[in-house]
N, CA, C and O of each residue as an XYZ file, in Angstrom:
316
protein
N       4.653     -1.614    -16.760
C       4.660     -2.808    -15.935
C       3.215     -3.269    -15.740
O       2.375     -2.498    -15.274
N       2.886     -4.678    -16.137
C       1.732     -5.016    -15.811
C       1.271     -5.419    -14.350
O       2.063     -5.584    -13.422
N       0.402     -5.506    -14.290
C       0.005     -6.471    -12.783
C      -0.686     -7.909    -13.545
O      -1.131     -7.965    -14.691
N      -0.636     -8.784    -12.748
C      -0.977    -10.120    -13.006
C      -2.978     -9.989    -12.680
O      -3.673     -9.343    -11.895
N      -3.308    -11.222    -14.030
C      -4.701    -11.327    -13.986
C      -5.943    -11.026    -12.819
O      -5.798    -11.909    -11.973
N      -6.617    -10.512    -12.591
C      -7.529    -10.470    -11.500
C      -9.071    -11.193    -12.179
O      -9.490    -10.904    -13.300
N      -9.662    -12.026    -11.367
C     -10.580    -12.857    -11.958
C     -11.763    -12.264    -11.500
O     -12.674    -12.525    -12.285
N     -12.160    -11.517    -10.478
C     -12.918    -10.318    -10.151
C     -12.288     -8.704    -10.483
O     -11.835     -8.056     -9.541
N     -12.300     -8.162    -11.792
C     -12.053     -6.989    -11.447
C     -12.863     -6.225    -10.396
O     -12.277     -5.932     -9.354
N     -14.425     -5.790    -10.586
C     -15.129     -5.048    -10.141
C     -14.916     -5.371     -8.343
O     -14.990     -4.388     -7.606
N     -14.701     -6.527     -7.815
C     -14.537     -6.802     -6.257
C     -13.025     -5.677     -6.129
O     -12.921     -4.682     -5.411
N     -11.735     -6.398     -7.320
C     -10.366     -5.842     -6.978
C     -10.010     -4.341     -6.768
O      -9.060     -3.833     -6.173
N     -11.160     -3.727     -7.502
C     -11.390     -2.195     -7.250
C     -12.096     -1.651     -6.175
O     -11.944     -0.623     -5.516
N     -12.974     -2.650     -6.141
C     -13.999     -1.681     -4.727
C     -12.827     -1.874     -3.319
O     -12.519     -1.066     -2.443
N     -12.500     -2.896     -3.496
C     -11.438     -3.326     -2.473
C     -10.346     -2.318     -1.711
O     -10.128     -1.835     -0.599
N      -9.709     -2.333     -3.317
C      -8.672     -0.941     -3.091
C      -9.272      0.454     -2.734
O      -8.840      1.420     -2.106
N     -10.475      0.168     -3.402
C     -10.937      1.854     -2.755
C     -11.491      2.119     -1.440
O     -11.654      3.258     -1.005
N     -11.824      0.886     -0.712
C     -11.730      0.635      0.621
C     -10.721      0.743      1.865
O     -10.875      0.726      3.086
N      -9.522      0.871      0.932
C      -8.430      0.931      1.581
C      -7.018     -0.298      1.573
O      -5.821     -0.297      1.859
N      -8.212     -1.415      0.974
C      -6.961     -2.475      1.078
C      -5.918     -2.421      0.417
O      -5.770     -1.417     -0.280
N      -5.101     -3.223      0.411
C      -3.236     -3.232     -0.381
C      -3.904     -3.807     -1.631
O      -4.981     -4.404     -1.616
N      -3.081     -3.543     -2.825
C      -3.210     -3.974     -3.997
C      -2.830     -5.914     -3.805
O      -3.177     -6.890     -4.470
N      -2.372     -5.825     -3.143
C      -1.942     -7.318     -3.096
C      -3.012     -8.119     -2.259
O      -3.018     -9.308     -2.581
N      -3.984     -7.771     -1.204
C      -4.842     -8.651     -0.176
C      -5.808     -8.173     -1.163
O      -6.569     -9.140     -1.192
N      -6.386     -7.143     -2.169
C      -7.522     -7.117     -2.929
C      -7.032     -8.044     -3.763
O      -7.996     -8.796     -3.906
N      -6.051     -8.521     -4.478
C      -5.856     -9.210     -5.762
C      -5.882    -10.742     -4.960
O      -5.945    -11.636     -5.803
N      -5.858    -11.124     -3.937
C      -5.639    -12.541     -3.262
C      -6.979    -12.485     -2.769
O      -7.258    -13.600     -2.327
N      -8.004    -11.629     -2.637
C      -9.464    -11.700     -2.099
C     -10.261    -11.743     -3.716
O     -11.061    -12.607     -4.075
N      -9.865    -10.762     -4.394
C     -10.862    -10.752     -5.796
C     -10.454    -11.838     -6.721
O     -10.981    -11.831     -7.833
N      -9.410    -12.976     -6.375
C      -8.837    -13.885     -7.196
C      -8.945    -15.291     -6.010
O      -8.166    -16.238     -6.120
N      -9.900    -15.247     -5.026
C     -10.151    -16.275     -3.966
C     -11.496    -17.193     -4.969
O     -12.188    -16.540     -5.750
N     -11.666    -18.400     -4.839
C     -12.712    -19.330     -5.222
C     -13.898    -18.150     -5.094
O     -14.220    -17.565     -6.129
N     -14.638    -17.750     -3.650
C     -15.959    -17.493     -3.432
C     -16.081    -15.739     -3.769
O     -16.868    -14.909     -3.314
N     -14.991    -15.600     -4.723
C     -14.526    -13.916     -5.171
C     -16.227    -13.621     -6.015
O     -16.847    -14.154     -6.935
N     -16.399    -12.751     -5.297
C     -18.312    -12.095     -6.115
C     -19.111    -13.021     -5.696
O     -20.283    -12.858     -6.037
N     -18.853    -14.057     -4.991
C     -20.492    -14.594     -4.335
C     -21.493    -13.614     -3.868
O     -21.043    -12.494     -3.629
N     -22.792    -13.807     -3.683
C     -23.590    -13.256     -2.916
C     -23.679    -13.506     -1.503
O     -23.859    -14.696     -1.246
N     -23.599    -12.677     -0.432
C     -23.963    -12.945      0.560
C     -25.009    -13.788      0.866
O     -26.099    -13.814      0.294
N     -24.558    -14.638      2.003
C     -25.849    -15.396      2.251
C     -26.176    -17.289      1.461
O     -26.965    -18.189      1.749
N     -24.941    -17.107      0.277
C     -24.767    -18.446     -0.523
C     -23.691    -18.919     -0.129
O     -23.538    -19.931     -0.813
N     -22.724    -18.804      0.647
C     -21.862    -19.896      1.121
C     -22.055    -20.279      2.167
O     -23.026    -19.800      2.753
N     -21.397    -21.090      2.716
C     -22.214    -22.169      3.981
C     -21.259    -21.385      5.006
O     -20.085    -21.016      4.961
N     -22.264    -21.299      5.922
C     -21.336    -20.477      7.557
C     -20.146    -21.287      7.925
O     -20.205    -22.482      7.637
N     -18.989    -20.807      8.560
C     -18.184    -21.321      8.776
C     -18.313    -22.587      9.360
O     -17.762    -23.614      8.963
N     -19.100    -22.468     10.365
C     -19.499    -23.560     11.385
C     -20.291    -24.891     10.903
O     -20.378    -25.942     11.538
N     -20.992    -24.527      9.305
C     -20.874    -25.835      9.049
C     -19.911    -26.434      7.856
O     -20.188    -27.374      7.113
N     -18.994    -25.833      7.864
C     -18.038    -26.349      6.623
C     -16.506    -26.920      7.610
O     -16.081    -26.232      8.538
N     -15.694    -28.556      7.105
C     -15.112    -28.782      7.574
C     -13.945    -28.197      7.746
O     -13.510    -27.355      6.960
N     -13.218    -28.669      8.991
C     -11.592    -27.691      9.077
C     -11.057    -27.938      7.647
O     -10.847    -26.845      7.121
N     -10.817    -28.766      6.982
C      -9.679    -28.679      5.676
C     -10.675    -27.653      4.963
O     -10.144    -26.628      4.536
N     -11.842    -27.776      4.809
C     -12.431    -26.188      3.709
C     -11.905    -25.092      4.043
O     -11.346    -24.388      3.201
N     -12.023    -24.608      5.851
C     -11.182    -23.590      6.518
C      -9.956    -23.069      6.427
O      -9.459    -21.945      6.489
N      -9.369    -24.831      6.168
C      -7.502    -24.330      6.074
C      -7.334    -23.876      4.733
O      -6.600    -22.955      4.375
N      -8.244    -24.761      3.841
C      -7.799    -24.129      2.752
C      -8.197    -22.668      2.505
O      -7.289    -21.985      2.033
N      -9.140    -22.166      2.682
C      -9.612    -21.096      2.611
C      -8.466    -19.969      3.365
O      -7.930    -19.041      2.760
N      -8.303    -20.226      4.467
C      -7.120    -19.268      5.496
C      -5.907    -19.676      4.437
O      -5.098    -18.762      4.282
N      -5.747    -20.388      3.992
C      -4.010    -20.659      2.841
C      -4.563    -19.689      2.202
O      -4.346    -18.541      2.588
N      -5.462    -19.949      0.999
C      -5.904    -19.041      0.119
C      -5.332    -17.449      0.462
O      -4.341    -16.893     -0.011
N      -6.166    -17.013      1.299
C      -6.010    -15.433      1.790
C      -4.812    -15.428      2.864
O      -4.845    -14.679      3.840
N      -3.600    -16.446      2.579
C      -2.409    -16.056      3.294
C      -2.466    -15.786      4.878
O      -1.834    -14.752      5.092
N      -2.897    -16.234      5.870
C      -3.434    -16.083      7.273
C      -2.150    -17.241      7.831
O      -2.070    -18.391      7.399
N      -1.316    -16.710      8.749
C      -0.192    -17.323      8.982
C      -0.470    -17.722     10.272
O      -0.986    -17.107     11.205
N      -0.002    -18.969     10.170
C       0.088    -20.134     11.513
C      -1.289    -21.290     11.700
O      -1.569    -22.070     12.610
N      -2.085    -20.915     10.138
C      -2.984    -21.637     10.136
C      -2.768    -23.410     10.128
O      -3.532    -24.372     10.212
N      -1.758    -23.281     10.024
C      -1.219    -25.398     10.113
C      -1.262    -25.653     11.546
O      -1.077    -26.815     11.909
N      -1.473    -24.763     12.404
C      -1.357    -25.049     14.394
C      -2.925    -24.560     15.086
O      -3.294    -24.503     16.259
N      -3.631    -24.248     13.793
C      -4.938    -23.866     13.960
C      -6.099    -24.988     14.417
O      -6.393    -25.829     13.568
N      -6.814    -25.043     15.798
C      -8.304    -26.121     15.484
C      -9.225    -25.242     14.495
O      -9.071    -24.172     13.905
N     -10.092    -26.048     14.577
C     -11.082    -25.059     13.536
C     -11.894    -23.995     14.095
O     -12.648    -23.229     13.497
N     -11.625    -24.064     15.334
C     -12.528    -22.946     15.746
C     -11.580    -21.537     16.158
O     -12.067    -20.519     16.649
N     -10.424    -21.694     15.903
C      -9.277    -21.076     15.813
C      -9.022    -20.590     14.375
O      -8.303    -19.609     14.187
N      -9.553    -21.209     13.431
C      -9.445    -21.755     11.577
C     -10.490    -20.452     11.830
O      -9.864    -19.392     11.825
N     -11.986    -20.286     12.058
C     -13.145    -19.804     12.217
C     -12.752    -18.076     12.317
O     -12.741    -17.149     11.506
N     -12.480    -18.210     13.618
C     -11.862    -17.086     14.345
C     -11.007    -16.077     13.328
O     -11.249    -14.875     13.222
N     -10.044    -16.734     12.656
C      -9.301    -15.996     12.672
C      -9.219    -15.557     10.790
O      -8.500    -14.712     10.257
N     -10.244    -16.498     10.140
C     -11.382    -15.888      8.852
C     -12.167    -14.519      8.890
O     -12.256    -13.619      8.055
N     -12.839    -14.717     10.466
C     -13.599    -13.643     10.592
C     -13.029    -12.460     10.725
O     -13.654    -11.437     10.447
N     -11.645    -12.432     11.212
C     -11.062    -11.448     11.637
C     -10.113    -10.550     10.860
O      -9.662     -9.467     11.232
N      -9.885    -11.199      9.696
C      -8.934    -11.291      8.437
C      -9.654    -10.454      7.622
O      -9.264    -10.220      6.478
């Protein structure tokens, strides 16, 4: 049985060996900003709520459609 493509392997492994589920490493190592460097994406606080929502869709974060953005923020960091 295969598993489906991962577009970061090297993130999808360190991930799992961190502890995460095979499934939140493969939806984090297969996210847009998957292997950025720290420090190159823009802080939450200056990127708009739809970058947020999309980003919280991305990594599956539920009830993000009833979210403000500082709720959007919050609950990135916490994820």
């Amino acid at each position: 049985m295969s598993r489906p493509s991962i577009k970061n392997e090297e993130q999808y492994e360190a991930l799992k060996d961190q502890g995460y589920s095979k499934e939140k490493a493969a939806r984090i190592a297969n996210s847009e900003n998957s292997g950025e460097k720290g420090g190159k994406a823009k802080p939450y606080e200056e990127r708009t709520k739809e970058e947020l929502y999309d980003q919280a869709k991305e990594i599956g974060i539920e009830g993000r459609s009833k979210m403000d953005k500082q709720e959007l923020i919050e609950a990135l960091r916490n994820h």
